[in-house]
NULO-279184 format. One record per residue (C-alpha): residue number from 0; residue in three letters; chain; x, y, z. Coordinates in Angstrom, 3 decimals, decimal comma, always signed. Example, Ala and Ser with C-alpha at 12.3 -4.5 7.8 and 13.67 -1.06 7.14 Angstrom:
<rs>
(0 ala A (+12,300 -4,500 +7,800)) (1 ser A (+13,670 -1,060 +7,140)) 
</rs>
This chain:
<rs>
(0 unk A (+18,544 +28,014 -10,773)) (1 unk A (+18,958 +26,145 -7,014)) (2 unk A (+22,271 +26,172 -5,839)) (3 unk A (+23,328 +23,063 -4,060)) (4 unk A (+24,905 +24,708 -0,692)) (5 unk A (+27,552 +21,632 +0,157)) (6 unk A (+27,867 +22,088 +3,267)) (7 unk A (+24,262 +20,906 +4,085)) (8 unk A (+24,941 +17,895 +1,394)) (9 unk A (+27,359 +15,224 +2,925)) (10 unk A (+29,349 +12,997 +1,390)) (11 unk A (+27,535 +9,708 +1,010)) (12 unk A (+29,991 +7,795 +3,014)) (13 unk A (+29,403 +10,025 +6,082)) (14 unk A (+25,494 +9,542 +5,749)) (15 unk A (+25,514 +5,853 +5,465)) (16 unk A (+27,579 +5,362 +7,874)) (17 unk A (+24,936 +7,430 +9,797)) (18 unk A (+22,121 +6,039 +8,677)) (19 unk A (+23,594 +2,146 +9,560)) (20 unk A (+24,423 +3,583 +13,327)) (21 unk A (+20,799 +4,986 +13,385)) (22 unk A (+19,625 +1,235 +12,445)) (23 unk A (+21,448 -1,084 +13,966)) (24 unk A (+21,727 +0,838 +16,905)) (25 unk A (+25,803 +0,911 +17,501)) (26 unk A (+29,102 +1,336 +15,777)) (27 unk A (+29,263 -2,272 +15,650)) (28 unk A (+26,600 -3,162 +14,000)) (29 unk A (+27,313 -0,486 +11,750)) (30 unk A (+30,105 -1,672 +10,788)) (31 unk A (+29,243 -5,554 +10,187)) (32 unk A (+26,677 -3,996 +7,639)) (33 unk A (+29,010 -1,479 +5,657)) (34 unk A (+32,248 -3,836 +5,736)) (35 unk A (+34,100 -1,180 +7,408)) (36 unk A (+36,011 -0,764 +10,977)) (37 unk A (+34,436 +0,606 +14,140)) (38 unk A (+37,320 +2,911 +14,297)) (39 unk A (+36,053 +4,313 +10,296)) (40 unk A (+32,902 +4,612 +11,746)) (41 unk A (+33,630 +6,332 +14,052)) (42 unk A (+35,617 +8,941 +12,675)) (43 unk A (+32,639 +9,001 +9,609)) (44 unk A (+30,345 +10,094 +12,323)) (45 unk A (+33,004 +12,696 +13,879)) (46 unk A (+33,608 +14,369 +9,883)) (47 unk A (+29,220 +14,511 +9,984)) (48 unk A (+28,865 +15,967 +12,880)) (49 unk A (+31,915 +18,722 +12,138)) (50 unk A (+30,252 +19,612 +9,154)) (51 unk A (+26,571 +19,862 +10,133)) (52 unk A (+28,196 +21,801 +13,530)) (53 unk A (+25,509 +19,805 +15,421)) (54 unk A (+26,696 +17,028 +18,394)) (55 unk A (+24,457 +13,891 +17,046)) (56 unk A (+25,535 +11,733 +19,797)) (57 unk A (+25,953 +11,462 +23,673)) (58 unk A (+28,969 +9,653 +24,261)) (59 unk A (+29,604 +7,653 +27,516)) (60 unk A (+31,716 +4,490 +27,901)) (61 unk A (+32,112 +4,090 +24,164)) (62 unk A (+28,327 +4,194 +24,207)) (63 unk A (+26,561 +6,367 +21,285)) (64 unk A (+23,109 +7,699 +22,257)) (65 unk A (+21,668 +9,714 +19,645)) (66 unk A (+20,541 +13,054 +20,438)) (67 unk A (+16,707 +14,520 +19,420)) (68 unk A (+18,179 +16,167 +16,602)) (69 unk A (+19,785 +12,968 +15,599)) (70 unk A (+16,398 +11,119 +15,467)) (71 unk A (+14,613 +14,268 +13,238)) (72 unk A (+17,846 +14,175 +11,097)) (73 unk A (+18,003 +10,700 +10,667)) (74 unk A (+14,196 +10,171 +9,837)) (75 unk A (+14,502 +12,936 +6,735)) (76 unk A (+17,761 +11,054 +5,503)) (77 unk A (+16,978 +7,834 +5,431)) (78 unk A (+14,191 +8,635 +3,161)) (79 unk A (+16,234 +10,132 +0,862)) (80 unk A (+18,674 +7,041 +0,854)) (81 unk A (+15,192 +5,538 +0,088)) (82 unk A (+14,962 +7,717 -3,024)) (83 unk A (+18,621 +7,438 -4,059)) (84 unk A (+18,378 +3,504 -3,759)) (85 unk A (+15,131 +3,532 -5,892)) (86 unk A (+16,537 +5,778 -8,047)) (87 unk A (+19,574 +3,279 -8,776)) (88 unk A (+17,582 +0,774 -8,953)) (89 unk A (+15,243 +2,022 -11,305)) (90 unk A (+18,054 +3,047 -13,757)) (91 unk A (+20,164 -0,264 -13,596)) (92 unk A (+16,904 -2,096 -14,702)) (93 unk A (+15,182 -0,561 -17,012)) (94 unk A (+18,514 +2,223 -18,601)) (95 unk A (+16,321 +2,585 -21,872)) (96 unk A (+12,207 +3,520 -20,595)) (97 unk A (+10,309 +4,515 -17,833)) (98 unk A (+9,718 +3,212 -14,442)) (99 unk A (+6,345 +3,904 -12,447)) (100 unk A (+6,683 +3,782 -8,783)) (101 unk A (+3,383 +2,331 -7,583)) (102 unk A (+1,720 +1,692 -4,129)) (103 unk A (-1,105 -0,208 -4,270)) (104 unk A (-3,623 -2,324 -1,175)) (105 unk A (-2,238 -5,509 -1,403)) (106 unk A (-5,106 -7,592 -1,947)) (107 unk A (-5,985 -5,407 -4,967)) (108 unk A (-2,105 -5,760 -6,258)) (109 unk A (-2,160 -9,425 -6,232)) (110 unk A (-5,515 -10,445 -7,081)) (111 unk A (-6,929 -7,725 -9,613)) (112 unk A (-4,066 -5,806 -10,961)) (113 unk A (-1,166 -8,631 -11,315)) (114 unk A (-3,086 -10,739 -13,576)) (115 unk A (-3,583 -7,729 -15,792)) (116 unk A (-0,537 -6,212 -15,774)) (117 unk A (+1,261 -8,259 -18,173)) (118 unk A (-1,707 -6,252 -20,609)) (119 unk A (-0,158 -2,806 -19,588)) (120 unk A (+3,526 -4,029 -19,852)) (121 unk A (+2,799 -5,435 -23,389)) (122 unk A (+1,389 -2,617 -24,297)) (123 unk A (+4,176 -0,077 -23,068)) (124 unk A (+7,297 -1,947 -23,906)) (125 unk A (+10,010 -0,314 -21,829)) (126 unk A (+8,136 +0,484 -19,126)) (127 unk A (+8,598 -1,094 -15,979)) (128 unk A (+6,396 -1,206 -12,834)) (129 unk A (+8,124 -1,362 -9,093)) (130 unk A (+4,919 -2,301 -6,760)) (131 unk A (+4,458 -1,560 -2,829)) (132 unk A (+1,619 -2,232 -0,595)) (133 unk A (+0,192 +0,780 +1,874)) (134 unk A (-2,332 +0,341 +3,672)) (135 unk A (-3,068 +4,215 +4,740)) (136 unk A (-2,462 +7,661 +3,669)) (137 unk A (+1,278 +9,076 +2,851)) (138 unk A (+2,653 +12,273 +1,530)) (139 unk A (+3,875 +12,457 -1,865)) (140 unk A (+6,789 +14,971 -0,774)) (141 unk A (+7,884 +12,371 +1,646)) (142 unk A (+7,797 +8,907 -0,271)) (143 unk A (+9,287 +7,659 -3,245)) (144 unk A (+5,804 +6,686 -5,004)) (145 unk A (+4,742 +8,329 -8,414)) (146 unk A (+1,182 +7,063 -7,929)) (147 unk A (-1,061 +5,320 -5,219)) (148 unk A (-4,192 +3,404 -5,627)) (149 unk A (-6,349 +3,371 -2,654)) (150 unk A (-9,954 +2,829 -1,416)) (151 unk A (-11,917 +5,694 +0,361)) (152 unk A (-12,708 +9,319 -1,599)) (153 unk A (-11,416 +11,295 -3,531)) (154 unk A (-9,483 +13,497 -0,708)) (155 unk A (-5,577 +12,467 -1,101)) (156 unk A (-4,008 +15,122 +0,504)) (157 unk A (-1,975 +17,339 -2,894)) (158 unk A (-3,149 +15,170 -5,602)) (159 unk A (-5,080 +14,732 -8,627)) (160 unk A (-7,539 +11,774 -8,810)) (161 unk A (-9,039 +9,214 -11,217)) (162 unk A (-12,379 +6,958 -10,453)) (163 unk A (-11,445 +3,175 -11,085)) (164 unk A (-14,807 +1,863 -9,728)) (165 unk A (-17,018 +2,327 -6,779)) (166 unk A (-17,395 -0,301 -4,355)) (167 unk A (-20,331 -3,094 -4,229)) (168 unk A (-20,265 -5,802 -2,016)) (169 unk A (-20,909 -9,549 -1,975)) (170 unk A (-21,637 -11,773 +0,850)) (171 unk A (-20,805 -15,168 +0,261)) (172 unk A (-19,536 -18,244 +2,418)) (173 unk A (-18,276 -22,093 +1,606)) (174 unk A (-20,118 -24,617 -0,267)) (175 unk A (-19,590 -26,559 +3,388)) (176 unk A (-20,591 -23,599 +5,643)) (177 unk A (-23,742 -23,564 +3,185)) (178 unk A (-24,718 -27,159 +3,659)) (179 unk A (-24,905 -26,608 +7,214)) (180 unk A (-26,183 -23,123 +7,707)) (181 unk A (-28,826 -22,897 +4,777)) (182 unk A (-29,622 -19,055 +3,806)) (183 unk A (-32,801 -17,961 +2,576)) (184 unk A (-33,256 -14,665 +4,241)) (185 unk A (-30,794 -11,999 +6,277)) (186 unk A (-32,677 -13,665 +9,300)) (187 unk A (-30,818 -16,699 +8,552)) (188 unk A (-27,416 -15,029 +9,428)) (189 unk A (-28,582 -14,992 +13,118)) (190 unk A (-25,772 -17,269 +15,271)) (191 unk A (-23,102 -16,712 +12,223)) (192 unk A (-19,982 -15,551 +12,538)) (193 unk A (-19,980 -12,328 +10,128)) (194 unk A (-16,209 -11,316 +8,725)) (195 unk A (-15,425 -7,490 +8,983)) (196 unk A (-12,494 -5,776 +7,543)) (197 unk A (-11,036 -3,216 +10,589)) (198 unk A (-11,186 -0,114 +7,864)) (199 unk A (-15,066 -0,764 +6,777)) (200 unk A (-16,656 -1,244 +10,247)) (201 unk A (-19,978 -0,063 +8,574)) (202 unk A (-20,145 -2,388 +5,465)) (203 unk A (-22,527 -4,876 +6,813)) (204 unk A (-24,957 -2,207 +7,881)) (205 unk A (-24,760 -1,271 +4,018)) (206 unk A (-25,036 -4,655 +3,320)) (207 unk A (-28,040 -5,486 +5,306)) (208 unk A (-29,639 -2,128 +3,978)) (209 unk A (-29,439 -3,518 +0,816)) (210 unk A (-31,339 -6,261 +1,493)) (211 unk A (-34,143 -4,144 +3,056)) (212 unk A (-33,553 -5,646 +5,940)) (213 unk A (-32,336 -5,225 +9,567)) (214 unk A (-29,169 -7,090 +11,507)) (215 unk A (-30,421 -9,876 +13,384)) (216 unk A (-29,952 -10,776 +16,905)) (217 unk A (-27,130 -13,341 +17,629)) (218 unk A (-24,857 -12,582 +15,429)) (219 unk A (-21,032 -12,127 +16,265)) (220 unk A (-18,047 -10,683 +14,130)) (221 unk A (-14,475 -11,343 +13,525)) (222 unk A (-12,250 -8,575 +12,279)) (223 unk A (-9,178 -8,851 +10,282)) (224 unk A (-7,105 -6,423 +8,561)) (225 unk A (-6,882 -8,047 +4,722)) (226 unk A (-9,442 -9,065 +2,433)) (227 unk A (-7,031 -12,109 +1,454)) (228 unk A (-6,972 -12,780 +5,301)) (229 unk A (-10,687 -12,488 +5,119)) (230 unk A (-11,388 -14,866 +1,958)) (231 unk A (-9,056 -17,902 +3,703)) (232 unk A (-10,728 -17,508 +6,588)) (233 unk A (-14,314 -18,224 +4,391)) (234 unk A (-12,865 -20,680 +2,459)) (235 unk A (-12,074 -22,518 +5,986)) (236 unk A (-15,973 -22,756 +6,821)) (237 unk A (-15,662 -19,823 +9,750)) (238 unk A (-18,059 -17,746 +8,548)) (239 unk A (-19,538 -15,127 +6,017)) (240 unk A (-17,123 -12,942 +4,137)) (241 unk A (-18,409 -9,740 +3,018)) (242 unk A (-16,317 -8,649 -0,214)) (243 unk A (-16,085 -6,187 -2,771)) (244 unk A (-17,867 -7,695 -5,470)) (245 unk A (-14,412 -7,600 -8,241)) (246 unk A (-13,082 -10,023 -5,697)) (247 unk A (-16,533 -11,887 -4,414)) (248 unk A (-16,606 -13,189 -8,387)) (249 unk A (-13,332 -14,289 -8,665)) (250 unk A (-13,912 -16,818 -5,795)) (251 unk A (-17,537 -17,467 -6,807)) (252 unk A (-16,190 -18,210 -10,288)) (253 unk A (-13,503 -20,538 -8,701)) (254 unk A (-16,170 -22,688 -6,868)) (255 unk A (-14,383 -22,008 -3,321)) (256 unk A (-17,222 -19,471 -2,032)) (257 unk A (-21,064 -19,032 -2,705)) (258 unk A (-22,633 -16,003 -3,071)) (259 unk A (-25,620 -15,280 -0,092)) (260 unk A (-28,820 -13,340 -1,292)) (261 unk A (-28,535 -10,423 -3,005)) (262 unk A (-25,228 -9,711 -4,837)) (263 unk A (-23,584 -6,518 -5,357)) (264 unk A (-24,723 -4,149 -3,014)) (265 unk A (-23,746 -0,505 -3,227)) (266 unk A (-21,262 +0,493 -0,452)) (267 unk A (-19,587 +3,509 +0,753)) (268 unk A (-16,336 +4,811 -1,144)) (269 unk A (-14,138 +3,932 -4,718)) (270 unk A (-11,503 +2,870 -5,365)) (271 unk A (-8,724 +5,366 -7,075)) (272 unk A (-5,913 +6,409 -8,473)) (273 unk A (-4,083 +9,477 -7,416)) (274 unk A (-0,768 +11,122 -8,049)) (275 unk A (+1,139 +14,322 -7,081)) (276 unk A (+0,539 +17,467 -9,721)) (277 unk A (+4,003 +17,200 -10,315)) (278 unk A (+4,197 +14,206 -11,469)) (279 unk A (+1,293 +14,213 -14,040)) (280 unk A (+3,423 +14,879 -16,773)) (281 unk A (+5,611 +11,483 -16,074)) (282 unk A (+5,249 +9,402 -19,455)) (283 unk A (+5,182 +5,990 -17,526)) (284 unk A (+2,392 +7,293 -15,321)) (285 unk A (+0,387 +9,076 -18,253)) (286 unk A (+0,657 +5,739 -20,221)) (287 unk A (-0,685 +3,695 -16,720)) (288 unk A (-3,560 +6,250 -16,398)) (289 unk A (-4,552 +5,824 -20,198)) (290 unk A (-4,371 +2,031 -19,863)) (291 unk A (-5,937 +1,475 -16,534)) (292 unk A (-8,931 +3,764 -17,392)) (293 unk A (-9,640 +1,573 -20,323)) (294 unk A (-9,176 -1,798 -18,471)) (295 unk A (-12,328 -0,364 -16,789)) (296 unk A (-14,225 +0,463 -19,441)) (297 unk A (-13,774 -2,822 -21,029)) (298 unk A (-14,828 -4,215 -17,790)) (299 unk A (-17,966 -2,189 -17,978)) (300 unk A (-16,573 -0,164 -15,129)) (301 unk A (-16,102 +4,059 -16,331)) (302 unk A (-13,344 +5,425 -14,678)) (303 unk A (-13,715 +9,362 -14,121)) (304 unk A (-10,573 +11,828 -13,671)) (305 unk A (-11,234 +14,405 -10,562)) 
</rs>
């Protein structure tokens, strides 16, 4: 059994009151956001830094600079605040079932998983989901997420993985963009504006590959960081999106984009799921793997567990 040494574990008061100096960057504004007095804040910081035996702050001119050790300190605890919060949270809404803690890319989240999650939560009465986007890679020990799904291999640092679907992409482009730059062969792209996504700078060279045929000359790029950027952008008659092929349809279906030669093209990476060992025994997260894995399966997509 892990005893809980106390005087390494604060009272909460003395932490926040940290933790709102740390943000806000003085007593004052500390003390607009907790409802308290400078003078309480003060002395919070004073109790803190009697029991950790550690000097936080500099002190000059009623001006608090915090000290190296203060930043390191202050990094580790406001992620647990994170946890505690979450934790709170979690329990207020949901008292009777389970709560999965998900991070998710955001254009997945809102255009492939939200319309399907009402599926999952229909299923799993009592479950609830909390949702954040992330855009790179995090460590499990460090943030409050039972699960992540992500696009790349299967290489999360300390987890286990499951195969939603490997990526295929789409070209496509406006009905109006059409009507004025006609498309019959990869040639055709010469003097178009091709859109690239910053974290696949080598998806039109897959692209064009799977055409059998070779990047013209004359072509220039534009590079954004968001498919959802990417698709507005299309939709707006700038140029040629290049999309994975779950979201290409959805637009195609739609009648906002067009699809350009040869559809679904095998790229480079999956997307996945992954989540710490530790957590593979959660009962909300077991119930979103079970569920998830046959959303693909009825989507003609097999999901494999690595």
């Amino acid at each position: 059994m892990i005893l809980r040494q106390r005087r390494f574990l604060p009272n909460l008061s003395l932490l926040l009151a940290f933790d709102a100096v740390m943000r806000r960057g003085s007593v004052t504004g500390a003390a607009q956001d907790l409802g308290l007095t400078q003078s309480t804040i003060s002395r919070l910081l004073q109790s803190l830094e009697a029991q950790l035996g550690q000097s936080l702050f500099t002190r000059h001119k009623k001006r608090l600079t915090p000290t190296e050790a203060a930043q390191r300190y202050f990094r580790d605890i406001s992620g647990a605040l994170d946890i505690i919060q979450r934790a709170g949270m979690s329990l207020i809404a949901n008292p009777d079932g389970g709560t999965l803690d998900l991070a998710v890319l955001p254009t997945f989240a809102t255009r492939w998983l939200a319309p399907r999650l009402p599926d999952f939560l229909s299923q799993n009465p009592g479950i609830s989901v909390n949702l954040a986007t992330r855009f790179s890679t995090f460590s499990f020990e460090t943030e409050p997420f039972d699960a992540v799904i992500f696009f790349g291999r299967d290489d999360w640092p300390g987890a286990k993985h499951l195969k939603l679907f490997e990526e295929r992409l789409t070209a496509c482009a406006a009905p109006q963009f059409l009507a004025t730059h006609p498309i019959a062969q990869a040639e055709d792209l010469a003097g178009c504006v091709l859109l690239q996504l910053a974290t696949r700078p080598g998806a039109w060279a897959d692209w064009f590959a799977g055409q059998d045929a070779t990047r013209p000359e004359g072509v220039s790029g534009m590079v954004v960081d968001q498919f959802s950027m990417m698709i507005q952008v299309a939709i707006s008659g700038l140029g040629v999106a290049l999309l994975p092929d779950y979201l290409a349809r959805i637009e195609i279906a739609e009648g906002r984009l067009q699809p350009i030669l040869r559809p679904g093209v095998p790229g480079r990476g999956a997307y996945w799921l992954a989540w710490p060992d530790r957590k593979a025994g959660l009962k909300p997260l077991e119930a979103f793997r079970g569920w998830i894995a046959a959303r693909m399966a009825r989507d003609g997509v097999h999901a494999d567990q690595a």
